[in-house]
Every structure is written in C-alpha cells, then in structure tokens.
N, C-alpha and C positions, 0 to 999 in steps of 0.2 A: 458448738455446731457439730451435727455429726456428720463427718467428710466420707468417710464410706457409707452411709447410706445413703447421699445425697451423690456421688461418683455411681453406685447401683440403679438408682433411678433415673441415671440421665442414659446409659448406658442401653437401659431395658426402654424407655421412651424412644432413644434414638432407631433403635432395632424395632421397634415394634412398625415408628411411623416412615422412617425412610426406608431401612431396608425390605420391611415388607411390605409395605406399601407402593413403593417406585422401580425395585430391585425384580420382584415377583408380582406382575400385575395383578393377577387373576387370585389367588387364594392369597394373595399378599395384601387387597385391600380389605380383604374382609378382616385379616389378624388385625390393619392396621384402626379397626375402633374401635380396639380396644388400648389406646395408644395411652388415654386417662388412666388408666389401673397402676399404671408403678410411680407416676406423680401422685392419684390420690394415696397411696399406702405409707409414699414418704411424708405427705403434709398430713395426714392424721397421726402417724406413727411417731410421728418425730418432730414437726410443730409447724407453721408457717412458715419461716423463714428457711427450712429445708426443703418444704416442696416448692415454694415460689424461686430459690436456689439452684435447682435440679430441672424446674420448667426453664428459667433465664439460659443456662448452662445448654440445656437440650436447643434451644432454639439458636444458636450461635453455632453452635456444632452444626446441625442443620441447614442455616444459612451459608456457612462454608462449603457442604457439600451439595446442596441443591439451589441457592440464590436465594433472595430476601424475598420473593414470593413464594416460594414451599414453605419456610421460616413463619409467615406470616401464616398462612395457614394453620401449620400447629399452634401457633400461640391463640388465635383468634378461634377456632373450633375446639381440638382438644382439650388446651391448655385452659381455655374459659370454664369448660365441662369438668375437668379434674376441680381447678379451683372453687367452682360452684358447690358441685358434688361434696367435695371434701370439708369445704365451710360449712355444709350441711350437717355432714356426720358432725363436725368438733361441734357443733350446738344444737347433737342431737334432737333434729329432726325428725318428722316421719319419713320413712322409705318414699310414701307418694311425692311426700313436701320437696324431699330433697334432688329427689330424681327432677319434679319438676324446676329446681334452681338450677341444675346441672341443667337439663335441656335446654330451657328458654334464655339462659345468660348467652351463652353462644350465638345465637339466634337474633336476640336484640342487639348486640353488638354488630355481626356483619349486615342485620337489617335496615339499621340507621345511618352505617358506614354509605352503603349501595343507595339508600333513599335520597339522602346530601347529594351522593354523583348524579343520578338521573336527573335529579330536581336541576344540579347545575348544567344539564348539559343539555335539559331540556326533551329528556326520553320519556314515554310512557313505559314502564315498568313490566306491564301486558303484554308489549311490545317487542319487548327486551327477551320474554319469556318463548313467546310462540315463535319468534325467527329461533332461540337457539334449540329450542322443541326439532323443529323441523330439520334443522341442520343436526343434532345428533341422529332424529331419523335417515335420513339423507345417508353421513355418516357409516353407521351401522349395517345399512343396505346395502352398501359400499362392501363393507369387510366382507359381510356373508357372502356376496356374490365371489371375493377373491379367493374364498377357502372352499366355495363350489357346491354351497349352500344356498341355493338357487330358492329353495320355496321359502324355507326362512328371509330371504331379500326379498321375494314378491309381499311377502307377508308384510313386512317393517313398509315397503312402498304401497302398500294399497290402504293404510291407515290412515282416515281423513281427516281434515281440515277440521269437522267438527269435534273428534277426539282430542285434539291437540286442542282446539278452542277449551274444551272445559276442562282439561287434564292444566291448563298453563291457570286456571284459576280455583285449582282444586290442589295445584302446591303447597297453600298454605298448610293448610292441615296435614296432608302427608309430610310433608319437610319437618313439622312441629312433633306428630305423631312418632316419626322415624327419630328423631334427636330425642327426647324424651326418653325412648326407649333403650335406646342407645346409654343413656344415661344411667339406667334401671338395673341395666346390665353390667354396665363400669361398676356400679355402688355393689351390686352380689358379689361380682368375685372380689373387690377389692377389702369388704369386710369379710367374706370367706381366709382370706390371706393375713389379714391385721389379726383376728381372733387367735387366729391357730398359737400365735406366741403368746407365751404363759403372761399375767399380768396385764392382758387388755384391758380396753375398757367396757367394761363390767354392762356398760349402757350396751354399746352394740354385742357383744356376747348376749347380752338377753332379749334380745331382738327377735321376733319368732319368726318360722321357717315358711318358705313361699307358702303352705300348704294353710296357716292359720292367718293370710293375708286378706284382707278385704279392703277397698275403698273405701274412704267415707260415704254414709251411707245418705246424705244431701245432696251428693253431685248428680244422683238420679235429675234433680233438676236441671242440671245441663243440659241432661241428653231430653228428656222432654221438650224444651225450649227450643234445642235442636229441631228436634220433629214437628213444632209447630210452624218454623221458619219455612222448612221443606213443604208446607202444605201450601203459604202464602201462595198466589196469585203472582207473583215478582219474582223477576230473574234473580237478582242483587237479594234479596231476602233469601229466594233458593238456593244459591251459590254461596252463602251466609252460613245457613242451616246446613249444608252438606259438610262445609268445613269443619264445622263444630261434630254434626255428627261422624264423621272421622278421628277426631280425639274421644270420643265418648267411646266406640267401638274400639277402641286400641286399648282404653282404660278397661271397658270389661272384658273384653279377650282375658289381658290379663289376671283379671278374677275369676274368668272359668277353668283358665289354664289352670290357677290357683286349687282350685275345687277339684276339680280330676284330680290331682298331685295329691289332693289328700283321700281322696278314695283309692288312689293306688297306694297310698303309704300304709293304708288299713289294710291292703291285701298282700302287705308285706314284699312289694316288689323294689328291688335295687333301683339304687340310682340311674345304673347305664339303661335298664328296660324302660323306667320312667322317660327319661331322656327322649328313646325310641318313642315312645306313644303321644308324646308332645310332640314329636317334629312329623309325626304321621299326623296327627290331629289337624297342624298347621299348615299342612301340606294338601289337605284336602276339602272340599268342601262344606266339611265338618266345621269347617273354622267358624263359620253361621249358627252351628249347634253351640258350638263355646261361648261366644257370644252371649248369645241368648240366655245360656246356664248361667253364666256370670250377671248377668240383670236380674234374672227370676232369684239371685241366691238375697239381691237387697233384701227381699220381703219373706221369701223363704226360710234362709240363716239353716242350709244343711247342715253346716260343722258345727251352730250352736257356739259360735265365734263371738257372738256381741254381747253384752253385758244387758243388762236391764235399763242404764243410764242412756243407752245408742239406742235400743229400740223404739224409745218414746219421742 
C-alpha cells in the first residue's frame, strides 16, 4: 500500500472540502468541488484500495472537525463522484460514459436515501422543495437588506410564487445537469494530473483534447424526444420534456464549447486567451449560439471528427 500517497490525498481532500469550503465561504465553495480530483488521482494512480483508503481517512478527519453531517456529505456527494469517476477511468470508459457514472452515482444514492424519509414521514417531495425555495428566498433578502443592498432584496422579494412553482420541478434536470458537469470537470483535471507522470496509462494519455470531443451522435434523439414532450398539451409531459431538455442543452453546450476550442486552437491562441473566450462565451447570451453550434456540428462534423463507421 502506498502510505504517502494515500497520507497526500487525504490531506488535499480535507483542504480542499472542509477548509475551503466551511473556512472561506464565498470562493471556498466553489474550490470545494473540486474535492473528487485528489481521491480520483490516488484510486487510478495507485489502485482501489488507496483511494477508498484516502476517502475513509478524509472522512474521519472530517467528521472530527465538523460532525458526522459534514462527514456524510463528503462521503455521499464527493466521495461517490471520485469513486464513480475513477472506476470509470480504471475500465476505461468514455469521457461521456464516465462523467455520467460520476454524476448520477451521487445522485441516486442521496435520492433514494430522501425518497425512503419523505415516503416515511409521509411528505410530498414538491413540498419539501418550494417551502425550502421560499425560505432561501426569504433568507437571501434578509442578507441583502443587512449589507444595504436594498434593490437586490426587493429583487429576491418580488419573485413569484409561480417561479418558485416551476423552478422546484425543474431541479431535477439542473441538479443532474450541474452534478454531471461537475463531474466532467473532476475527470479533466484529474487525468491532466495522473498523465503528467512518466509511465501513465497509455489509455488516458491517448485520450484526445476537449477540442476533438463530440457526443455520440444518437443522443440527438434525446433532445428530440425532449422537444416533442414540450410541445405535448400536458403539464407533467411539459415539465417532463423541459427536464430532459436541460440535460440535452448542457450536453451540447459542451460540444460547442468543444468546437470554438478547436477553432481557436487553429488560430494558434494559448491556453489562458482560450480560457477567456470560453468564460466570455458563457457569460453571455451567446451561450444559445454554442448551443445551437454544438447540435448543428451532429450533422455538420466541422472538425471532420467522425469516422465513416459514426456517420452511417
């Protein structure tokens, strides 16, 4: 067993999820999810039994310093996502495949955990959703008003009833969407990180670069199916189809992101400018043009990406 690198990963998990996550609210929760990246690097790197090791270890530590509900948390979101994620890579996977094991194992696990409690306590789940809706609104309004952000508090208090109605049944797919991605994210840098040491494996070293990435080019029927739901006459078929097309639009974002990145790579621009033009892209209404490039590229194949075998 390798004890320093399993002492490394618990170390960088713990720093990653407690210190900056609870320690530094505000730019601490966003380092913290990336809290999977030094558990997945030690369970590929080094085998199973050092990242499930280095996860058990992190969460004890954890629990000491914040209680067996913080504890639980990393085990149950993080620690699923590394695990997922990384069982992924060791049986080489695809990037889609695997990001989606790392997203939805998380997922399924506190979904059926919460499903069990409401069912025993006799809650509607809806229920559950749009009282705690309103009360982070509530909340919120609250702060803004104490730091003398007055129109930002009018703002948070004059959002109605009916946003919060369809935002509480529109979680699914954001929550799915957002984990997934999340997950997408763990899997890049964490095989950016394993590579770099001479004698990787050979599989994800030949793994190609965001820029020669496409989706399968079948799941177009998703997001159709989607679009048909939406047109339905029916709430429940509406709210169906919007769900779905929320994971569809997340999936091809990421393919037009994809597309840009390689027409900037043709124009010979660095990494950090690429970076910029991605988070200006995302940042603006554009994000509908990416979109869109990303669908149009199924039929299209700008990069001349797909084989003769995928196009038929």
């Amino acid at each position: 067993m390798n004890y320093p690198s399993i002492v490394m990963a618990t170390v960088q998990t713990v720093a990653l999820y407690y210190v900056g996550g609870y320690l530094f609210p505000l730019i601490g929760q966003m380092i913290a999810l990336f809290t999977p990246v030094p558990l997945i690097v030690a369970y590929v790197r080094n085998g199973r039994l050092e990242g499930l090791t280095a996860l058990g270890a992190s969460t004890l530590i954890v629990a000491l310093l914040g209680g067996w509900q913080v504890a639980a948390i990393l085990v149950l979101s993080f620690g699923l996502m590394a695990v997922g994620t990384a069982e992924g890579m060791r049986r080489r996977l695809k990037p889609e495949h695997l990001s989606l094991l790392g997203g939805l194992l998380p997922i399924i696990a506190v979904g059926t955990g919460l499903a069990f409690y409401l069912v025993h306590v006799g809650t509607n789940p809806l229920t559950v959703v749009d009282e705690y809706l309103r009360s982070s609104m509530k909340e919120a309004a609250q702060l803004y008003s104490s730091v003398g952000l007055t129109e930002m508090a009018a703002a948070v208090t004059s959002i109605s009833d009916t946003f919060i109605h369809y935002l509480a049944r529109l979680l699914p797919g954001i929550i799915i969407a957002m984990t997934v991605t999340q997950a997408a994210f763990c899997y890049g840098i964490a095989r950016a990180v394993i590579i770099r040491r001479p004698g990787a494996d050979a599989f994800l070293s030949a793994q190609p670069p965001l820029s020669s990435w496409h989706a399968p080019d079948a799941w177009v029927w998703g997001l159709i199916a989607a679009l048909a739901l939406i047109v339905i006459p029916d709430e429940s078929s509406k709210l169906l189809g919007w769900n779905f097309a929320i994971l569809f639009a997340t999936l091809y974002l990421a393919q037009g992101i994809a597309l840009v990145d390689y027409f900037l790579r043709k124009m010979q621009m660095r990494a950090l400018g690429r970076g910029v033009v991605h988070t200006i892209l995302l940042a603006l209404p554009s994000i509908v043009f990416v979109i869109t490039l990303g669908i149009v590229d199924v039929w299209a194949d700008f990069r001349k990406v797909r084989g003769p075998e995928q196009k038929t």
